[in-house]
Residue, then its C-alpha position, 0 to 999 in steps of 0.5 A: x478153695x480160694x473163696x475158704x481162703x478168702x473167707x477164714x482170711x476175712x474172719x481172722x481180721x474182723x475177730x483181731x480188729x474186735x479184740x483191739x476196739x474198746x467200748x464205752x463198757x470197756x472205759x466204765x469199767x476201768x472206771x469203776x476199777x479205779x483205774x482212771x487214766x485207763x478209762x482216760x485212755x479209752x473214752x479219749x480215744x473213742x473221741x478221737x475216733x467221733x468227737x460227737x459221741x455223747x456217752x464218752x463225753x458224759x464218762x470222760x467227765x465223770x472220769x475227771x470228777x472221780x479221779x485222784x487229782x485236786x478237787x478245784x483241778x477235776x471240777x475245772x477239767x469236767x467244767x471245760x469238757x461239757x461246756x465244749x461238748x454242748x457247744x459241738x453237739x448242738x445243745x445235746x443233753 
C-alpha cells in the first residue's frame, strides 16, 4: 500500500514539473507564431536555468532580429547577445 502510494505520489510530481518546463521547441514555436516576447520568455528563462545553452542563445537572437522593435534596436540586441555568448561559451559556433 505505501509503496503504490509512494509511486502514484511520485508520478503526479514528475507529470506536473513536465508540464510547466518548456523547450527550446516550446519558444520556436511562440516565434514563429509571432509571439516574440513569448518566445523572450522562454529562451530567457532556459538561460536562466544554464547560461551555456547554445540553441537558446542562437533563437533569443533570432527573436530580437525578427521582433517589432527598430531595426538599428534588434541588430544591436542580437549584436550584444552573440558577442557574450562566444566570449562564455569558448568560441562555440
Amino acid at each position: 500500500m505505501k509503496k503504490t502510494t509512494i509511486t502514484l505520489l511520485a508520478t503526479g510530481l514528475l507529470l506536473i514539473t513536465g508540464l510547466k518546463a518548456q523547450t527550446i521547441q516550446d519558444g520556436m514555436n511562440h516565434l514563429n507564431a509571432q509571439r516574440y516576447k513569448n518566445a523572450l520568455d522562454v529562451f530567457q528563462k532556459l538561460l536562466a536555468v544554464n547560461p551555456n545553452n547554445i540553441d537558446a542563445i542562437y533563437w533569443e537572437g533570432q527573436t530580437f532580429l525578427q521582433s517589432e522593435e527598430i531595426m538599428a534596436s534588434r541588430i544591436t540586441s542580437a549584436r550584444q547577445l552573440y558577442e557574450k555568448a562566444l566570449q562564455t561559451t569558448n568560441q562555440a559556433p
